[in-house]
N, C-alpha and C positions, 0 to 999 in steps of 0.2 A: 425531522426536518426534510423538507422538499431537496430533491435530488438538484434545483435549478441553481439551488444556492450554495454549490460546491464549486460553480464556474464563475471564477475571479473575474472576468469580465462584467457580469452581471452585481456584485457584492462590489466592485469599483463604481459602476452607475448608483447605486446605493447612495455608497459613504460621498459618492460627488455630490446628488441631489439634497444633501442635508444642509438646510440653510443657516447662514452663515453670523448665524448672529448670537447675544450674548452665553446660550448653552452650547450651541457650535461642537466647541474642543470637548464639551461633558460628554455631550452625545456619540461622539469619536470613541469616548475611552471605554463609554456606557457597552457599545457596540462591538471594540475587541475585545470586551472578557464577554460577552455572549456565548460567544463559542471558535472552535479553531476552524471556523470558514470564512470568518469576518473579519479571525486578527489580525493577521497580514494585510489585507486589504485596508483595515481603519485604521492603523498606527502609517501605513503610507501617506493616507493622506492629513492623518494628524500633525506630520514631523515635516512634511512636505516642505511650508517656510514658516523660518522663525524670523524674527526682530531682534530677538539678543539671546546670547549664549544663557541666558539665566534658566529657561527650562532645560537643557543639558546639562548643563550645573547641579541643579535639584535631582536629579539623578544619582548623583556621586554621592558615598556616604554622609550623613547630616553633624559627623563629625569633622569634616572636610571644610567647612565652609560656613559662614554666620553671616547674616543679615540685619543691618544695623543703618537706621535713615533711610530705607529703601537701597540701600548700597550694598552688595554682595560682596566677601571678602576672601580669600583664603587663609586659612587660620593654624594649617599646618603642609609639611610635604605632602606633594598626592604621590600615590605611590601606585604599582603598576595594576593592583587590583581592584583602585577604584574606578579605572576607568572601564567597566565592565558593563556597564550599563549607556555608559554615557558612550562608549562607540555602535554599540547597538542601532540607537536611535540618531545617534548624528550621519551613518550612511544612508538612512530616508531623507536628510533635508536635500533639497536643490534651491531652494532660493533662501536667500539672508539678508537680513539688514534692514535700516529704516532708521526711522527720527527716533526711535526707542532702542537702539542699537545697544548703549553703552549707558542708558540712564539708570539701570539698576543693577549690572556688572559694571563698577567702575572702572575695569581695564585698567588698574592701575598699573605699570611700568613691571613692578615686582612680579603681579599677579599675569601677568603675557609669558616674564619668562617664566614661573612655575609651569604654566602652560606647555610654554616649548621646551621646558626640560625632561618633563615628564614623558609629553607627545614623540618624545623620542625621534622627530624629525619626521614624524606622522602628519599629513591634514589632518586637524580637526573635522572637518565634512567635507571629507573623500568624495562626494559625489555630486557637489556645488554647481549647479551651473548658471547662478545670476546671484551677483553679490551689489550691493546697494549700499554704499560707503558715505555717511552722511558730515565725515571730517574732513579737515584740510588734507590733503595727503601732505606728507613730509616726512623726513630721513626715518622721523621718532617712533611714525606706525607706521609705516612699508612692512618691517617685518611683522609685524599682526596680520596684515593681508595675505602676507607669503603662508603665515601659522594657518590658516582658516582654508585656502585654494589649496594649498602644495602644489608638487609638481606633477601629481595625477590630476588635475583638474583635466577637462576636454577641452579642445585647441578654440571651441562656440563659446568659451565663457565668456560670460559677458560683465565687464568690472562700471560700474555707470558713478560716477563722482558727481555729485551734486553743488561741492562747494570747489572757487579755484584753491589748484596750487601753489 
């Protein structure tokens, strides 16, 4: 391998120029098992923003969780070692959210606190800086938002509500 393609800078122009369309995410993943010059760089910009918790999810052992109507469930305690993977790639997101937010993680009420009980009063994505809330805010998800920012979020985050309160 050419020596150019050990400077991350370069391997970020890369993974940015790859267009953006329905192989996109394949060519991301294609690209970090290539080799250990690219991983880091194409899992950045793969986890970069997501629309909903479900590919974090997908991370967590496949005993963890079932998928049933397009609805994602939790099906048993998660426990402190499932979340090995899934905090990995949840400190690359920075942006979240959208009109597909919660359309196949149901966020059901139970499934938020397994969440917050396990997250041990951890962010889920530690490193958030532009969340896209496409519900009514009110008393019932406040703390979903709190679970997702924490109180490391950066002072720029930016919370944009779409629907009134």
């Amino acid at each position: 391998m050419h020596r150019c393609f050990l400077i991350p800078e370069i391997v970020d122009l890369i993974c940015y120029h790859i267009p953006e369309d329905y192989h996109w995410s394949t060519s991301l993943v294609c690209l970090a098992r290539t080799c250990r010059a690219f991983h880091e760089q194409a899992l950045k910009h793969l986890w970069y923003e997501l629309e909903s918790l479900v590919p974090l999810i997908k991370c967590m052992p496949a005993d963890l969780w079932n998928e049933r109507h397009g609805q994602l469930k939790f099906v048993r305690l998660i426990l402190t070692s499932d979340w090995l993977r899934f905090r990995v790639h949840a400190r690359r997101v920075r942006k979240f959210g959208g009109v597909r937010m919660l359309t196949r993680y149901g966020g059901g009420d139970e499934d938020w606190q397994a969440l917050n009980l396990a997250a041990g009063g951890q962010a889920l994505l530690p490193n958030i800086q532009s969340l896209t809330w496409d519900w009514p805010l009110s008393s019932e998800n406040l703390p979903s938002i709190h679970l997702l920012m924490g109180q490391k979020s950066p002072p720029s985050t930016s919370k944009k509500c779409k629907r009134p309160i």
